[in-house]
N, CA, C, O and CB atoms as a CASP TS submission, in Angstrom:
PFRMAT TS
TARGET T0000
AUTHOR 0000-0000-0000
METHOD Language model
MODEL 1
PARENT N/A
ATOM      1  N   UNK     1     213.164  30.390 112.673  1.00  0.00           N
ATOM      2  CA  UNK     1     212.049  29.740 113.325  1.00  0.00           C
ATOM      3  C   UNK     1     212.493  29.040 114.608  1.00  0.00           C
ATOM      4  O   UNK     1     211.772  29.200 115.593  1.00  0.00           O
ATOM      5  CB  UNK     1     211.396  28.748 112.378  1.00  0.00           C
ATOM      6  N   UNK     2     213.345  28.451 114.699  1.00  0.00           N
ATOM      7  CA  UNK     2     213.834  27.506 115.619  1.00  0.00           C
ATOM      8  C   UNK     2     214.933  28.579 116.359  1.00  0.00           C
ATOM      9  O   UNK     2     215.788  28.055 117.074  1.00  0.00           O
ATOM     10  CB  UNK     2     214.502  26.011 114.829  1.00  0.00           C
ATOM     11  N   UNK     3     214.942  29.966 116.224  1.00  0.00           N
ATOM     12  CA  UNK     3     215.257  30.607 117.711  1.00  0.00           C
ATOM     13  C   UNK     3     214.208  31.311 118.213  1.00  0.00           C
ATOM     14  O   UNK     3     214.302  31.666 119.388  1.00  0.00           O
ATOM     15  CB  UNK     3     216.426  31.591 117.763  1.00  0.00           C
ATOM     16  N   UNK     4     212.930  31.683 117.413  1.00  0.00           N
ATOM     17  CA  UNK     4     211.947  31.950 118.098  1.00  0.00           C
ATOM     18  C   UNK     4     210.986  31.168 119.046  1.00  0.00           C
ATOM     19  O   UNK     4     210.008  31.581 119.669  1.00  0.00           O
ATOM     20  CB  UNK     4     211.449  32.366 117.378  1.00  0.00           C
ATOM     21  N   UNK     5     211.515  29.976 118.982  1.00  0.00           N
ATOM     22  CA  UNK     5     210.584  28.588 119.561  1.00  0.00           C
ATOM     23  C   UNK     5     211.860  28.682 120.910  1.00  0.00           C
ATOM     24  O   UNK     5     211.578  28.660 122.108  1.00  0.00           O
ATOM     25  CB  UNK     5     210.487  26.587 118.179  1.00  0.00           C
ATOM     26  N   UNK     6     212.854  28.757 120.505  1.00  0.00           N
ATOM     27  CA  UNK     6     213.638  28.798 121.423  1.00  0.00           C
ATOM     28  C   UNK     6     213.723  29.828 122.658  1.00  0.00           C
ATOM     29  O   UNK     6     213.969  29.441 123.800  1.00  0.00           O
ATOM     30  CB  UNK     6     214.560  28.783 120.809  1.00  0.00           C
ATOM     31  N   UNK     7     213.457  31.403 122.266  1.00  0.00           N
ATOM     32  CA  UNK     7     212.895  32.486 123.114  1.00  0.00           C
ATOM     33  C   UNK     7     211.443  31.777 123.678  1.00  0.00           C
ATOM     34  O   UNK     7     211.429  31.295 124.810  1.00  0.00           O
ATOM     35  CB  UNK     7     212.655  34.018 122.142  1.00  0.00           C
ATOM     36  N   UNK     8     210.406  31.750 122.945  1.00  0.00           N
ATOM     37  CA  UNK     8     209.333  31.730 123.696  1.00  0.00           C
ATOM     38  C   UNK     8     209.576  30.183 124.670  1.00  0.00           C
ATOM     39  O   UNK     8     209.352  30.533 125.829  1.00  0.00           O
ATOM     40  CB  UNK     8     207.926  31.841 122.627  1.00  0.00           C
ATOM     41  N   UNK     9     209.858  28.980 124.668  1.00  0.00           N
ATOM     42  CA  UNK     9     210.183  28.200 125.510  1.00  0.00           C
ATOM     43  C   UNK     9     211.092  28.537 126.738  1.00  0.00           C
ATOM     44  O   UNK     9     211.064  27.923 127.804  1.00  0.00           O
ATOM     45  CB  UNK     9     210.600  27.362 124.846  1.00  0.00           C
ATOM     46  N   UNK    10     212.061  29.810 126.382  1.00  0.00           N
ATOM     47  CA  UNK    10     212.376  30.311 127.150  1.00  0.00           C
ATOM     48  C   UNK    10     211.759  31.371 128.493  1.00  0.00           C
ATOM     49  O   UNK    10     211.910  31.333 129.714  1.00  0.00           O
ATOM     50  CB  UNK    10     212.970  30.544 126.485  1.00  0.00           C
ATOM     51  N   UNK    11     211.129  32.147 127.706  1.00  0.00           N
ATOM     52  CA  UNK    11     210.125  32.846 128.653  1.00  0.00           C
ATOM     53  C   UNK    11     209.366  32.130 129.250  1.00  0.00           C
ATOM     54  O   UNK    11     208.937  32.638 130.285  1.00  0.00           O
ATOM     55  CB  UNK    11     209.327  33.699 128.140  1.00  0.00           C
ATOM     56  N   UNK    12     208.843  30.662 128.918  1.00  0.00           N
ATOM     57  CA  UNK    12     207.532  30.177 129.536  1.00  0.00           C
ATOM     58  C   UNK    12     208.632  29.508 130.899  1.00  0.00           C
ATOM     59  O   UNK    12     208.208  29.543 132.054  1.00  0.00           O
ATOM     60  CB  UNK    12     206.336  28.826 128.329  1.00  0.00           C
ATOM     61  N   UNK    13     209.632  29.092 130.678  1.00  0.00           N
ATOM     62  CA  UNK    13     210.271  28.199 131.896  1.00  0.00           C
ATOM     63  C   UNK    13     210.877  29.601 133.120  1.00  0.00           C
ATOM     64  O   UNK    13     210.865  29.613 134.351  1.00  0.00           O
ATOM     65  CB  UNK    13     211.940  26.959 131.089  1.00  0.00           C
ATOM     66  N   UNK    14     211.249  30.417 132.341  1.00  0.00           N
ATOM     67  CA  UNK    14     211.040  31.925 133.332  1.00  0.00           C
ATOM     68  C   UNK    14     210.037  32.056 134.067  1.00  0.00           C
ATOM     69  O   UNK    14     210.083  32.127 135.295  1.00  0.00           O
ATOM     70  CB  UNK    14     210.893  33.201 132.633  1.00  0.00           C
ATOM     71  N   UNK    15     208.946  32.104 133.320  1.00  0.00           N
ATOM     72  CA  UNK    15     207.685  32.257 133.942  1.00  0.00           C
ATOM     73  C   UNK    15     207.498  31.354 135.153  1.00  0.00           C
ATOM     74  O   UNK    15     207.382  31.694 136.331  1.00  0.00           O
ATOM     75  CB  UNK    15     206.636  32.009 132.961  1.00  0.00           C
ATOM     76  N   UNK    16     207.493  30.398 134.737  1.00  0.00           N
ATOM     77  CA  UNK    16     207.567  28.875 135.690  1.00  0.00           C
ATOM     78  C   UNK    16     208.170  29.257 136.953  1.00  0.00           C
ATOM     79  O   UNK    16     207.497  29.832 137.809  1.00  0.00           O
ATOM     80  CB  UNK    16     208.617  27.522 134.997  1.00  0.00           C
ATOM     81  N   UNK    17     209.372  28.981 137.122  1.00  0.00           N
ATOM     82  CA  UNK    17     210.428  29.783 137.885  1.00  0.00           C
ATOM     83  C   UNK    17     210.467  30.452 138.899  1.00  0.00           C
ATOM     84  O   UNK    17     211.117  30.230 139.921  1.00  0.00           O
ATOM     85  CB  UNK    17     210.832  30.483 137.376  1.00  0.00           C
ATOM     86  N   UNK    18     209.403  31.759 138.544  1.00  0.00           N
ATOM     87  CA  UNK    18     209.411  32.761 139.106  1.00  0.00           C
ATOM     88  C   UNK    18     207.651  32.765 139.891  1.00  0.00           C
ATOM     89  O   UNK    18     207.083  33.435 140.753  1.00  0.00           O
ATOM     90  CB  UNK    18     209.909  33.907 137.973  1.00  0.00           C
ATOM     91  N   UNK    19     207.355  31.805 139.149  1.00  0.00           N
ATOM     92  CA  UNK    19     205.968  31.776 140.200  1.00  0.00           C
ATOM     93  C   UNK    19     206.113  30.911 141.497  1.00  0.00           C
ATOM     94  O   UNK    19     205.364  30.991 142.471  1.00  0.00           O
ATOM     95  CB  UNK    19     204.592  31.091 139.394  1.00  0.00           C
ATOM     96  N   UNK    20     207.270  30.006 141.357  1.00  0.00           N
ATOM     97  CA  UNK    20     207.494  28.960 142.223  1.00  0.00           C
ATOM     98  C   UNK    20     207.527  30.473 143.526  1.00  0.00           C
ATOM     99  O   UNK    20     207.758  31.681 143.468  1.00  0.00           O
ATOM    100  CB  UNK    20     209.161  27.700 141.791  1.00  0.00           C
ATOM    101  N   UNK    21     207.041  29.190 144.885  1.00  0.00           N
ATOM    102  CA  UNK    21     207.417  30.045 146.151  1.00  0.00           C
ATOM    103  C   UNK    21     208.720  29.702 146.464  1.00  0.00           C
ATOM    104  O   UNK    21     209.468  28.800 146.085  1.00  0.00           O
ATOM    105  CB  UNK    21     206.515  29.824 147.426  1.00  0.00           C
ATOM    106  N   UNK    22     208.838  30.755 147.353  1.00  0.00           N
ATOM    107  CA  UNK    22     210.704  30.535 147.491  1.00  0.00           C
ATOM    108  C   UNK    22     210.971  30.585 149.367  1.00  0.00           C
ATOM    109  O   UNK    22     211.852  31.172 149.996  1.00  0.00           O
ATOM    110  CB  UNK    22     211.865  32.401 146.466  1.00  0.00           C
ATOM    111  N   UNK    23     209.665  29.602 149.936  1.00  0.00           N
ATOM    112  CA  UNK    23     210.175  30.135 151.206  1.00  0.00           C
ATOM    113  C   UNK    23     209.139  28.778 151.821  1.00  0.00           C
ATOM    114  O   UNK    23     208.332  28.301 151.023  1.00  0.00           O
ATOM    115  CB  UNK    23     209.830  32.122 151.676  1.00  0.00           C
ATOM    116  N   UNK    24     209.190  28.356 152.870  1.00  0.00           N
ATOM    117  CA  UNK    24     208.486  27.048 153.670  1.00  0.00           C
ATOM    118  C   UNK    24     207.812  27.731 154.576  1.00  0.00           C
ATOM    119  O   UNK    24     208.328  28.644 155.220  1.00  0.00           O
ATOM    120  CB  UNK    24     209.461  25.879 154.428  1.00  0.00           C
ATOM    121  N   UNK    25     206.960  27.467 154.671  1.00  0.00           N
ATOM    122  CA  UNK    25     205.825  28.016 155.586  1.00  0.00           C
ATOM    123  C   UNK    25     205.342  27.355 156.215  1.00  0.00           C
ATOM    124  O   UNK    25     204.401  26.726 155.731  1.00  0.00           O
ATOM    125  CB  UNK    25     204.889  28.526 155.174  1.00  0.00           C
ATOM    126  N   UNK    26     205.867  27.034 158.241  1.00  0.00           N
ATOM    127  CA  UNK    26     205.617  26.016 159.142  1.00  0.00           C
ATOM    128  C   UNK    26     204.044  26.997 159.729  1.00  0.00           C
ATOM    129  O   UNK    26     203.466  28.080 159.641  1.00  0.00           O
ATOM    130  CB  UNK    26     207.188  25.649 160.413  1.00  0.00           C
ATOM    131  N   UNK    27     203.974  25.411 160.436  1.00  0.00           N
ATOM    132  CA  UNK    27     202.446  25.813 160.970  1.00  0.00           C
ATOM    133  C   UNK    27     202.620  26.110 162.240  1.00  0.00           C
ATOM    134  O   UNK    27     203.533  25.692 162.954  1.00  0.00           O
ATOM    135  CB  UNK    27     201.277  24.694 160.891  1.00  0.00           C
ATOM    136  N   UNK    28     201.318  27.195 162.697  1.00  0.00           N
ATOM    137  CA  UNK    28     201.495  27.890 163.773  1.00  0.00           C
ATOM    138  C   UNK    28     202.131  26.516 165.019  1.00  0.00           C
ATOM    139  O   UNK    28     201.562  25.424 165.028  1.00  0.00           O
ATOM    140  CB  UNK    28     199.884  28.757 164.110  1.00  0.00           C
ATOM    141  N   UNK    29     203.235  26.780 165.900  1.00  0.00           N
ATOM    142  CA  UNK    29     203.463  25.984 166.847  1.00  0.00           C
ATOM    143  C   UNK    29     202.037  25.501 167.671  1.00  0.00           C
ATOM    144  O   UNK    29     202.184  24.349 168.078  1.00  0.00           O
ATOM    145  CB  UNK    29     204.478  26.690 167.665  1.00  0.00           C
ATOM    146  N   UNK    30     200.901  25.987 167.971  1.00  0.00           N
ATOM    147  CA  UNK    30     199.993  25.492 168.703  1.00  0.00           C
ATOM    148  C   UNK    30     199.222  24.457 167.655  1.00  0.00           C
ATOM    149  O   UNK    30     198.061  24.088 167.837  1.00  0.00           O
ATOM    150  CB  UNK    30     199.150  26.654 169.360  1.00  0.00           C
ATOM    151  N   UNK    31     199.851  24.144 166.797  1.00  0.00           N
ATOM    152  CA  UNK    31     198.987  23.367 165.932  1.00  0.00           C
ATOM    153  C   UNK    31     199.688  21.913 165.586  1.00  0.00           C
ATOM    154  O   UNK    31     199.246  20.919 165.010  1.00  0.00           O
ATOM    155  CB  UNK    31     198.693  24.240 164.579  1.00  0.00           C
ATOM    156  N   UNK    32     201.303  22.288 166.337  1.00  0.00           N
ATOM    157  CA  UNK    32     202.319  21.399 166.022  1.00  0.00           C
ATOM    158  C   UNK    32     202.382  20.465 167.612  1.00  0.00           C
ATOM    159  O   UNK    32     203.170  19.521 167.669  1.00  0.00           O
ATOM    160  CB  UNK    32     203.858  22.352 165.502  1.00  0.00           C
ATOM    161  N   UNK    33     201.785  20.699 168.461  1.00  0.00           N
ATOM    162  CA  UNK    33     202.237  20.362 170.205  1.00  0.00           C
ATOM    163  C   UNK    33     200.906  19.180 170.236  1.00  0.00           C
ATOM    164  O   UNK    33     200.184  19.056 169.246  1.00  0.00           O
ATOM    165  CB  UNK    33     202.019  22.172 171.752  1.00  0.00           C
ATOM    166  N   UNK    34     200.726  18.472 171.307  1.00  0.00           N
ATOM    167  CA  UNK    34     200.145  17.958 171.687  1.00  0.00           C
ATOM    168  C   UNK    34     200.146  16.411 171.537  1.00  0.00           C
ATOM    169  O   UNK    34     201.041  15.911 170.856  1.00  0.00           O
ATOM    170  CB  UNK    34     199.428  18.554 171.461  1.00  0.00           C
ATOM    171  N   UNK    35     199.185  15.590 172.137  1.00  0.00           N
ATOM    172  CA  UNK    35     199.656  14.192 171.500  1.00  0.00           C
ATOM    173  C   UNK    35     198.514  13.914 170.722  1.00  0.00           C
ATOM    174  O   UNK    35     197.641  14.752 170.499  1.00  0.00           O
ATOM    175  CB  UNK    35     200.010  12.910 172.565  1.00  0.00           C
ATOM    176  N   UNK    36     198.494  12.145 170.087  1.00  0.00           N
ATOM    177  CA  UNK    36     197.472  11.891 169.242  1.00  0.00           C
ATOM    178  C   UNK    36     197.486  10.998 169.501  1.00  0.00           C
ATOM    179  O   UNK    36     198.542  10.392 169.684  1.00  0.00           O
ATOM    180  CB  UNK    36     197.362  12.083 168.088  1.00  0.00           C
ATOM    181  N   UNK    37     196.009  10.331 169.682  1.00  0.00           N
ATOM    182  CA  UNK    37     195.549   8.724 169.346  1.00  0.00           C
ATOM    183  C   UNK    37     195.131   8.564 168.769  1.00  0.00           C
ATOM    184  O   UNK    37     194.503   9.321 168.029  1.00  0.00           O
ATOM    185  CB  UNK    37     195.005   7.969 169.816  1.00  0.00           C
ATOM    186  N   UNK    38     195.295   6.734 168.758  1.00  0.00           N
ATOM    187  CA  UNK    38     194.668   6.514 167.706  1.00  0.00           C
ATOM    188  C   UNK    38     194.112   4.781 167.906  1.00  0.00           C
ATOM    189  O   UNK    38     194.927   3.942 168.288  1.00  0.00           O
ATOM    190  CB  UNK    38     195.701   6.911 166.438  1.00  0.00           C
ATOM    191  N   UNK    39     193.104   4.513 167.695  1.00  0.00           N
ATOM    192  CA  UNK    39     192.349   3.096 167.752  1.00  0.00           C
ATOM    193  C   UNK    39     192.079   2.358 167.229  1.00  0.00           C
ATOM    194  O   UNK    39     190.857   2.234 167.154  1.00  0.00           O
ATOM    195  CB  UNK    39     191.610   2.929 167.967  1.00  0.00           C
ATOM    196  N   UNK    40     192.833   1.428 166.557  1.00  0.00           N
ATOM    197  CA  UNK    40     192.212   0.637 165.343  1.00  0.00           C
ATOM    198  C   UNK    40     191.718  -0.497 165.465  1.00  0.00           C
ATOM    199  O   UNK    40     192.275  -1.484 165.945  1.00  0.00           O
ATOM    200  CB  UNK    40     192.985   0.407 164.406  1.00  0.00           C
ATOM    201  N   UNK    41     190.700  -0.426 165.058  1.00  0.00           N
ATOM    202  CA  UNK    41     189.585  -1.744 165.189  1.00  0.00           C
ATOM    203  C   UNK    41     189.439  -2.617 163.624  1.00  0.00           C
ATOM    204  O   UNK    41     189.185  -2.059 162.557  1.00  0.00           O
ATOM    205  CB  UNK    41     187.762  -0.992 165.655  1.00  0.00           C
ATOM    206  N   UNK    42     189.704  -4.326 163.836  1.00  0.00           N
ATOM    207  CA  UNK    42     189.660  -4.572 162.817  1.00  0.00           C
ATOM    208  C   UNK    42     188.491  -6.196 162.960  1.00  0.00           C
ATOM    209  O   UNK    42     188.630  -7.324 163.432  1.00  0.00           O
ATOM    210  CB  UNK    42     191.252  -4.533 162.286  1.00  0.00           C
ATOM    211  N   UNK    43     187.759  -5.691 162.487  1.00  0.00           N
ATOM    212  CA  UNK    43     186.325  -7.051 162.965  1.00  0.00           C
ATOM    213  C   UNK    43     186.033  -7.963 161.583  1.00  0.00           C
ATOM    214  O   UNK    43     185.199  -7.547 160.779  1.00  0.00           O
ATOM    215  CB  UNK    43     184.320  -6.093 163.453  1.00  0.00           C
ATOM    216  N   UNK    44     186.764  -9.248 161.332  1.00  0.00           N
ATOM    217  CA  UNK    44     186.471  -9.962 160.485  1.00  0.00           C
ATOM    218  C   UNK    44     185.223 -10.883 161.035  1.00  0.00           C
ATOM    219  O   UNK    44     184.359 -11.147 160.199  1.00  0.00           O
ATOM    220  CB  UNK    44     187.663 -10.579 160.067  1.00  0.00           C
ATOM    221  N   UNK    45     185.097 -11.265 162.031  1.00  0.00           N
ATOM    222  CA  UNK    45     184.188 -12.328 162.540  1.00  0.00           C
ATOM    223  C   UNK    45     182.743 -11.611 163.488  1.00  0.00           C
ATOM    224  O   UNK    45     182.798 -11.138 164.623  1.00  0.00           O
ATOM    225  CB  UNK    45     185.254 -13.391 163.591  1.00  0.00           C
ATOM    226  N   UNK    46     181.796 -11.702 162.798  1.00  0.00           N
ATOM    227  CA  UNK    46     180.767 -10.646 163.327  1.00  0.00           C
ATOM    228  C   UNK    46     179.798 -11.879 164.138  1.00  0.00           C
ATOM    229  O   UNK    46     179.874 -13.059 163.794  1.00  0.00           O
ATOM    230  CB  UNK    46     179.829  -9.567 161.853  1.00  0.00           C
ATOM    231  N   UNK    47     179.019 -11.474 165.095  1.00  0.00           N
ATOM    232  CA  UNK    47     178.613 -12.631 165.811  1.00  0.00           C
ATOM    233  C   UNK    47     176.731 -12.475 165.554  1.00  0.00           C
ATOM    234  O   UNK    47     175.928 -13.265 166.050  1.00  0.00           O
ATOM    235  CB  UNK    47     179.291 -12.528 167.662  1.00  0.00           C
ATOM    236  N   UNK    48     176.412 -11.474 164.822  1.00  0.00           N
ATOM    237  CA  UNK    48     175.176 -11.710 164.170  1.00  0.00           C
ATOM    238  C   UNK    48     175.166 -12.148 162.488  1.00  0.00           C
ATOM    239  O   UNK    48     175.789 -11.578 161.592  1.00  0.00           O
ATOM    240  CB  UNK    48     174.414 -10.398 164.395  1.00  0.00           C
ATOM    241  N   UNK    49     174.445 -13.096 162.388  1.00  0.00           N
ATOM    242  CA  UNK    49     174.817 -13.729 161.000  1.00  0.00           C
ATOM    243  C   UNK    49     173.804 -13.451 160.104  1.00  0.00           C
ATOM    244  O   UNK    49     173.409 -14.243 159.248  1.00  0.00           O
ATOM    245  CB  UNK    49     175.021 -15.253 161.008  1.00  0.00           C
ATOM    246  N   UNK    50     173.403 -12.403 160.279  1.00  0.00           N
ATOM    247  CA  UNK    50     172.821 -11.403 159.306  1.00  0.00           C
ATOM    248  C   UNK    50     173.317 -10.778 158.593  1.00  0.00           C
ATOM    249  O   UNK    50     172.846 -10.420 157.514  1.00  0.00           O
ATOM    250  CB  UNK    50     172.283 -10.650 159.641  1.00  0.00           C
ATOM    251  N   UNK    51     174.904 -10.372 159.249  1.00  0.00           N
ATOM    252  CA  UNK    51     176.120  -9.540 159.056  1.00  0.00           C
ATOM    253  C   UNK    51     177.085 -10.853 158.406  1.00  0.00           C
ATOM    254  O   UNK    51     177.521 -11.773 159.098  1.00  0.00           O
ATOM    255  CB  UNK    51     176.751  -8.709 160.696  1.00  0.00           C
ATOM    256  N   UNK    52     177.288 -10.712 157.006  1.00  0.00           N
ATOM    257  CA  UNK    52     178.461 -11.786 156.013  1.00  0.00           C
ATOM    258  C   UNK    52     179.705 -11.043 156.992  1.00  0.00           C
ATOM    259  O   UNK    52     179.871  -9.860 157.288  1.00  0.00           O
ATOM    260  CB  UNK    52     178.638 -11.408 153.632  1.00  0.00           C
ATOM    261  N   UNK    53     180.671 -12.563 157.430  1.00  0.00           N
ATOM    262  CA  UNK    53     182.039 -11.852 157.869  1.00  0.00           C
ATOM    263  C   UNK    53     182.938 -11.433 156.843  1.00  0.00           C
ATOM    264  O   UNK    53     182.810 -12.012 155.764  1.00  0.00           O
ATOM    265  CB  UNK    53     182.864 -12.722 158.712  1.00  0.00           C
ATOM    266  N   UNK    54     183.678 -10.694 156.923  1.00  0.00           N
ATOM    267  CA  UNK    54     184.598 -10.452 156.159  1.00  0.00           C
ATOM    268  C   UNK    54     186.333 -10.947 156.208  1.00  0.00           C
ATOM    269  O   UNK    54     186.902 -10.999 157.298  1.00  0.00           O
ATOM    270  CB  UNK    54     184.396  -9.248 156.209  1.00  0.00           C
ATOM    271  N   UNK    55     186.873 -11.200 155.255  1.00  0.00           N
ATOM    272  CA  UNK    55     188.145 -11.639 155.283  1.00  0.00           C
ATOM    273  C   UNK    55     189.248 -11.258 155.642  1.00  0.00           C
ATOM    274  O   UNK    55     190.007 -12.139 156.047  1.00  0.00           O
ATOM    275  CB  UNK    55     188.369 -11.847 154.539  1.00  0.00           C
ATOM    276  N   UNK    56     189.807  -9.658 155.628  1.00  0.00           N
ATOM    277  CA  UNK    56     190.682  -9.099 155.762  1.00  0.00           C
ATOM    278  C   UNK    56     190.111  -8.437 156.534  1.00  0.00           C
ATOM    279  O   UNK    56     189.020  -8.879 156.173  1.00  0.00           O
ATOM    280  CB  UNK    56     191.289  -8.701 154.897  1.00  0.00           C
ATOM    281  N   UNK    57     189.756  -7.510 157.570  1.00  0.00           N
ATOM    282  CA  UNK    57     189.525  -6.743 157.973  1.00  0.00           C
ATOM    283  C   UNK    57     190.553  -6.545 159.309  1.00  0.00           C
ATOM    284  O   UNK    57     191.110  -5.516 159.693  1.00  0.00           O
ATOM    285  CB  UNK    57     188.287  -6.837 157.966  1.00  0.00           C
ATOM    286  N   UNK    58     190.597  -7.943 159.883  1.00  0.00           N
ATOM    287  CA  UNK    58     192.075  -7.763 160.676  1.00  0.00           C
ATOM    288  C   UNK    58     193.445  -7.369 160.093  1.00  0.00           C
ATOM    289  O   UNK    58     194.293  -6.614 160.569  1.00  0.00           O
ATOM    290  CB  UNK    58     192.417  -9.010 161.246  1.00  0.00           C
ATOM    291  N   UNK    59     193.447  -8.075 158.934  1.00  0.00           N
ATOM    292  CA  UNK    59     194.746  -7.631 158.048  1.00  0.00           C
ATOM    293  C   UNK    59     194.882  -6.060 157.932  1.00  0.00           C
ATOM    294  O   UNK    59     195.897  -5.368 158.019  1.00  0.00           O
ATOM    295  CB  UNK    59     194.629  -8.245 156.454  1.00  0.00           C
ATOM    296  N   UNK    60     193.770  -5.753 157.745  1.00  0.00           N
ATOM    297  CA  UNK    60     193.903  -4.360 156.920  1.00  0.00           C
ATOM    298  C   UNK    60     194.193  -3.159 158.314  1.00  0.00           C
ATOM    299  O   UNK    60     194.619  -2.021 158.115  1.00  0.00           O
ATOM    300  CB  UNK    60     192.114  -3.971 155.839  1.00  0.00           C
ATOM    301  N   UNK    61     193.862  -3.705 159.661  1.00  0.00           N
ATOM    302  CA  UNK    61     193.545  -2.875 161.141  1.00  0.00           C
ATOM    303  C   UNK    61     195.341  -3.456 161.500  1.00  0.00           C
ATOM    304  O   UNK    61     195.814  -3.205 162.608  1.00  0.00           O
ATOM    305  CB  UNK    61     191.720  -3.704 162.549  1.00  0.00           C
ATOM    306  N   UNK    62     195.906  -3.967 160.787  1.00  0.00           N
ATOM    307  CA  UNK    62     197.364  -4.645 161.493  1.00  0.00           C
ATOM    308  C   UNK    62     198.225  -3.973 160.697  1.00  0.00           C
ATOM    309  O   UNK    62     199.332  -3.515 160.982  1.00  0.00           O
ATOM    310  CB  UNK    62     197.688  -6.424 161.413  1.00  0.00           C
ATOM    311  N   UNK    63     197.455  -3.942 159.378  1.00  0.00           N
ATOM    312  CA  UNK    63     198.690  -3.489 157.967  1.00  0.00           C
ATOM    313  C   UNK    63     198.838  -1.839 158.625  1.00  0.00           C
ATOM    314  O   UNK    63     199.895  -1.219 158.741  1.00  0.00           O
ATOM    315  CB  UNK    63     197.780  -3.528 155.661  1.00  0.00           C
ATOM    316  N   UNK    64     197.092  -1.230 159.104  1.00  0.00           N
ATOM    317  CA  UNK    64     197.312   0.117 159.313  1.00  0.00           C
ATOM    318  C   UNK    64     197.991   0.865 160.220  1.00  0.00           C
ATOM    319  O   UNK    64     198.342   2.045 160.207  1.00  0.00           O
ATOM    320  CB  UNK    64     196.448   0.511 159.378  1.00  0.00           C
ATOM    321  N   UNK    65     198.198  -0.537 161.486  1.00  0.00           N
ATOM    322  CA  UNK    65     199.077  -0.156 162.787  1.00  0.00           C
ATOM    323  C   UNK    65     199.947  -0.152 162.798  1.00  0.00           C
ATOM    324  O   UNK    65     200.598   0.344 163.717  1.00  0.00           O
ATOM    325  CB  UNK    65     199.107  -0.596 163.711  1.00  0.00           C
ATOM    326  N   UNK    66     200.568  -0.844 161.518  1.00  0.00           N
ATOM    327  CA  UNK    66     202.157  -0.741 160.888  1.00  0.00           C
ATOM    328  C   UNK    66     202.427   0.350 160.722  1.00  0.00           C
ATOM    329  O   UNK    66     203.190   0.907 161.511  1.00  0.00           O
ATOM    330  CB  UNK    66     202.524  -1.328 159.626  1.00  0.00           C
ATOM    331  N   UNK    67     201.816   1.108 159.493  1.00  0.00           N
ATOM    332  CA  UNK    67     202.123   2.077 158.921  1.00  0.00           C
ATOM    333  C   UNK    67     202.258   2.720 159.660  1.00  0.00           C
ATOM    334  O   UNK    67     203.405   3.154 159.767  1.00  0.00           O
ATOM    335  CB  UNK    67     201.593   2.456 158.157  1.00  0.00           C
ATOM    336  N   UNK    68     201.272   3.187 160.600  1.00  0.00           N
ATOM    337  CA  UNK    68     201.126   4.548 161.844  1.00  0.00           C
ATOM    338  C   UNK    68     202.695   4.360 162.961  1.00  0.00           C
ATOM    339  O   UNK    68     203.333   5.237 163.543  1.00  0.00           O
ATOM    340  CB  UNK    68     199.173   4.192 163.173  1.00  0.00           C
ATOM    341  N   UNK    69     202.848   3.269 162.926  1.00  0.00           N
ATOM    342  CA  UNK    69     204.130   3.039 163.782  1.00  0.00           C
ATOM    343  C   UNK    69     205.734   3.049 162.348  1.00  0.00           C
ATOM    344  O   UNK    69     206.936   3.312 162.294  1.00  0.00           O
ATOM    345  CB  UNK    69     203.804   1.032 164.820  1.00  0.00           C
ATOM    346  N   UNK    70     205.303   2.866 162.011  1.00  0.00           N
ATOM    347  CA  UNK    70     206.775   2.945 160.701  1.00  0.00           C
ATOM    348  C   UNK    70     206.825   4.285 160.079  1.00  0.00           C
ATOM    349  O   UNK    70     207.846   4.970 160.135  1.00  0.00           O
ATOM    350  CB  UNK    70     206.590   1.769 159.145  1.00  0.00           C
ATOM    351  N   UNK    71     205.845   4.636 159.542  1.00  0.00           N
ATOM    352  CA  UNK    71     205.787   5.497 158.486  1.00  0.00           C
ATOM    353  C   UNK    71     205.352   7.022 158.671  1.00  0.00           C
ATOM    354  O   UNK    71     205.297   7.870 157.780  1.00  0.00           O
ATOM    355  CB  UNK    71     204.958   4.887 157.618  1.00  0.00           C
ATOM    356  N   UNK    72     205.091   7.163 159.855  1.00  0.00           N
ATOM    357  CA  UNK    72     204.117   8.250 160.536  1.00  0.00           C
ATOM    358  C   UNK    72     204.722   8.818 161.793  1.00  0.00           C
ATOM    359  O   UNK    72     204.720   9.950 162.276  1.00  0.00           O
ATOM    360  CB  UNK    72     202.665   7.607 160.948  1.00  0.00           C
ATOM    361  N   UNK    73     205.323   7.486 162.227  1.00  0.00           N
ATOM    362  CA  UNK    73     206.314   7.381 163.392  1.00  0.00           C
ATOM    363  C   UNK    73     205.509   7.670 165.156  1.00  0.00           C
ATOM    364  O   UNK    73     205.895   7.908 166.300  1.00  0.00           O
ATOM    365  CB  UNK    73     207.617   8.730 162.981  1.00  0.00           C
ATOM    366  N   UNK    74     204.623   7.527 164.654  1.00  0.00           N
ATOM    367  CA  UNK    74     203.555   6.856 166.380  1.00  0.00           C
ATOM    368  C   UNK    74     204.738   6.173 167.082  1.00  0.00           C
ATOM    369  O   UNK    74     205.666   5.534 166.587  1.00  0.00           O
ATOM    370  CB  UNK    74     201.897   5.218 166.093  1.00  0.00           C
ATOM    371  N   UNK    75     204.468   6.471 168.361  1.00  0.00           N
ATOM    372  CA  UNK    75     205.098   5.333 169.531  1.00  0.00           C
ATOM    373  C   UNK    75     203.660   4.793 169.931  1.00  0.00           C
ATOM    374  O   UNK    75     202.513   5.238 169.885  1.00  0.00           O
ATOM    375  CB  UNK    75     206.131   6.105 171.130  1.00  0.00           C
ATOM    376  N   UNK    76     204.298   3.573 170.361  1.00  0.00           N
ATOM    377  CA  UNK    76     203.114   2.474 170.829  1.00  0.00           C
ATOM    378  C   UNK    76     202.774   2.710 172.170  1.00  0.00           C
ATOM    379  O   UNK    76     203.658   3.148 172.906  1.00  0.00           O
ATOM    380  CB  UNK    76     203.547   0.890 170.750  1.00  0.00           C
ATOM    381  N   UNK    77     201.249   2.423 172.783  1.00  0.00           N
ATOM    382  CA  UNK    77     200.587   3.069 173.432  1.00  0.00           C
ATOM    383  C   UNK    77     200.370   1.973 174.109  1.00  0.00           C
ATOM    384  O   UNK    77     199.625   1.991 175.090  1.00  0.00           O
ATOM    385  CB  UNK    77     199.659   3.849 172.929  1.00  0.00           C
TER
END
């Protein structure tokens, strides 16, 4: 019993294996060129008071300009 569990666990990680792709597939160069912007607006203090301000909203437009410059690797504009 316990070498037939052993074959078929075997075939299934074969299987596995062999479906994997075996090759990286870059994107067409005209899709890789050019530059990008980007604008982040972050409005905690709204000047119609119809509109509740919100608390973080600068935080969250500062946390995101981080990331885009750290993590993404933007140069600053």
């Amino acid at each position: 019993m316990l070498k037939h569990r052993f074959i078929i666990v075997l075939f299934f990680y074969c299987g596995v294996l062999i479906s994997q792709k075996k090759s990286i597939q870059l994107a067409p160069e005209s899709l890789t060129t050019g530059n990008v912007y980007g604008l982040i607006i972050g409005i905690s203090d709204y000047q119609n008071t119809l509109i509740p301000d919100l608390k973080y909203a600068h935080n969250d437009a500062q946390n995101f300009y981080n990331f885009l410059i750290v993590q993404c690797w933007w140069e600053r504009f």
